[in-house]
Every structure is written in structure tokens, then in C-alpha cells.
C-alpha positions in Angstrom: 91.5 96.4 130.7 88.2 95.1 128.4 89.2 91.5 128.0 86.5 90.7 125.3 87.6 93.5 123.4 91.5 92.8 124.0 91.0 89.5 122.7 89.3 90.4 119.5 92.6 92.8 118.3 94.4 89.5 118.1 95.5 88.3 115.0 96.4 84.5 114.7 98.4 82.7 112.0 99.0 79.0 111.4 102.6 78.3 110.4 104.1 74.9 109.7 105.7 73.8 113.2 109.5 73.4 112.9 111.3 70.0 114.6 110.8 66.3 114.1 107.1 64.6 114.0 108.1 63.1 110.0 105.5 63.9 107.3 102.9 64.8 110.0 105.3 68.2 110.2 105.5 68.5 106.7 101.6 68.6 105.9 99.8 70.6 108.6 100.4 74.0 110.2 99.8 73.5 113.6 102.0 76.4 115.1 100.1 79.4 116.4 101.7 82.6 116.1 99.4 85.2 118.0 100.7 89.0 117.3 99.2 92.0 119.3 99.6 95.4 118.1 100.1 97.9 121.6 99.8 101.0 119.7 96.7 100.2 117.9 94.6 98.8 120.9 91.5 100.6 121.9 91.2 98.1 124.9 93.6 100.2 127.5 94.0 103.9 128.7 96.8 105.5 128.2 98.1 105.0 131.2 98.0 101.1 131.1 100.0 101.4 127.7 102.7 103.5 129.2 103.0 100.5 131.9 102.8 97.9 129.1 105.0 99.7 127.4 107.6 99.9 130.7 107.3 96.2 131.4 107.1 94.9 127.6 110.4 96.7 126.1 112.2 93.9 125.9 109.5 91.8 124.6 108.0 94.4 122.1 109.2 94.4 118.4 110.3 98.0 117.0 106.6 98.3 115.2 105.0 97.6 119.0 104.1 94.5 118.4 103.8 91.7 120.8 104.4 88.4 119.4 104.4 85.5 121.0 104.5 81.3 119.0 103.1 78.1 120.7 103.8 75.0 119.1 103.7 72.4 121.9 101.0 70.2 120.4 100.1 68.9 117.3 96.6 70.3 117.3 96.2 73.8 115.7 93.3 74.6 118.4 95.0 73.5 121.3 98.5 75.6 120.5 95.6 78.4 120.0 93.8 78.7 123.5 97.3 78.1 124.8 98.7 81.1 123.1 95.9 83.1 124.2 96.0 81.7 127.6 100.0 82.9 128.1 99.2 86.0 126.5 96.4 87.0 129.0 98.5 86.2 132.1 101.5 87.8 130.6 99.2 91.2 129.8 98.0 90.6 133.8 101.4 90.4 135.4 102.6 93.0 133.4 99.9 95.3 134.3 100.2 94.6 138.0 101.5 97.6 140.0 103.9 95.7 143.0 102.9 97.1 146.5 105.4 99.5 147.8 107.4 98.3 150.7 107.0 99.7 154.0 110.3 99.8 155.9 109.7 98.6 159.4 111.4 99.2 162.8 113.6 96.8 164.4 111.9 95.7 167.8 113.3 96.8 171.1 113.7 93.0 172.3 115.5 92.3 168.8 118.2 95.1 169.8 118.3 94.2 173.7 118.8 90.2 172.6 121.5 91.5 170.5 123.4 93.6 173.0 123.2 91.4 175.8 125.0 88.5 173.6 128.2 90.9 172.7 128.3 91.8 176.6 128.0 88.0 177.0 130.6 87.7 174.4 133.2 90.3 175.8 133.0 88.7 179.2 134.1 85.1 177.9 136.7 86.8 176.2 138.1 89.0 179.2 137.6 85.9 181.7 140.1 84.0 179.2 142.9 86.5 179.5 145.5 86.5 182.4 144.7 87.9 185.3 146.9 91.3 186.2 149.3 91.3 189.3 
């Protein structure tokens, strides 16, 4: 992945912020909507955009494109670097490949521990029953 080259396929727009914050709402635009096109970017190989692809699905429009709003603060600026921000770490998790587990044996003294407490167990319960004449 070429971040500097990732974040210059980016393409912002300002859009009035929806919600309450009176007349301050009404004049500026200070939600970010960021919008990434997967098929168009030159800054992964193939096979990272068959991952992204995998992991995105749900989060990709039908056109492939990634789009993702802040509108937290009321400074354009601010809503920008975070938007950029969650889109870099979502782009990282989603390109992280999760180690494959490794099934591991069950120790000897796990399985002796084990076996001694049912034979512990079955002689409480035959010491408990009557004794045979």
C-alpha cells in the first residue's frame, strides 16, 4: 500500500452538517464526506484489492466506492483529518491478514489431573452406597 499516493485519490466534499447547532448549521458546510474509488486506485496490487474487496462488501457502494461522512465538529478541517484518519485505519485493518491458528495438544498433566478427579469422584459415590451382605 503507497500511503502518499492512496491519500491523493481521495476526493472530499463539504456538505451542510445535519442536526441542531441554530443558524451556525444553516450557514457553513462543515460535514466532510470523503469518497474513495477501489476500482480506480493505482495505490494497491491486485491482490490487496481482492482482499479490500473481501473485507469491504458490506461497506462498498455498487459503483466500488467507499464512502465514509464525519461531522462531529464544527470545524470543516478538523471533521477532514478525522475522516482521513478513520479511513487509513479502516484501509489497515482491512488489509490485515489474521494469523492462522495453530491447534495445540492438551498436556499429559491436564489429562492425568482430569482422570484422577473422576476416579476420585466414583469412589465418593460408591463409598456412599450400602454395603452388600
Amino acid at each position: 500500500m503507497k500511503t502518499n499516493q492512496l491519500l491523493t485519490e481521495l476526493k472530499f466534499k463539504a456538505v451542510r452538517s445535519s442536526g441542531a447547532g441554530g443558524q451556525n448549521v444553516n450557514k457553513v458546510s462543515s460535514k466532510v464526506v470523503l469518497t474513495f474509488n477501489l476500482n480506480a486506485s493505482q495505490a494497491f496490487s491486485s491482490e490487496e484489492k481482492a482482499w479490500l474487496f473481501q473485507k469491504l462488501q458490506l461497506k462498498l457502494s455498487a459503483e466500488s466506492l467507499l464512502i465514509i461522512t464525519c461531522d462531529e465538529d464544527r470545524s470543516q478541517l478538523k471533521n477532514k483529518t478525522i475522516v482521513t484518519k478513520r479511513f487509513l485505519e479502516l484501509i489497515n485493518k482491512s488489509l490485515m491478514v489474521p494469523k492462522k491458528r495453530k491447534p495445540t495438544k492438551i498436556p499429559r498433566a491436564v489429562i492425568e489431573k482430569r482422570i484422577k478427579a473422576k476416579r476420585n469422584l466414583s469412589e465418593t459415590k460408591q463409598n456412599r452406597r450400602k454395603p452388600q451382605i
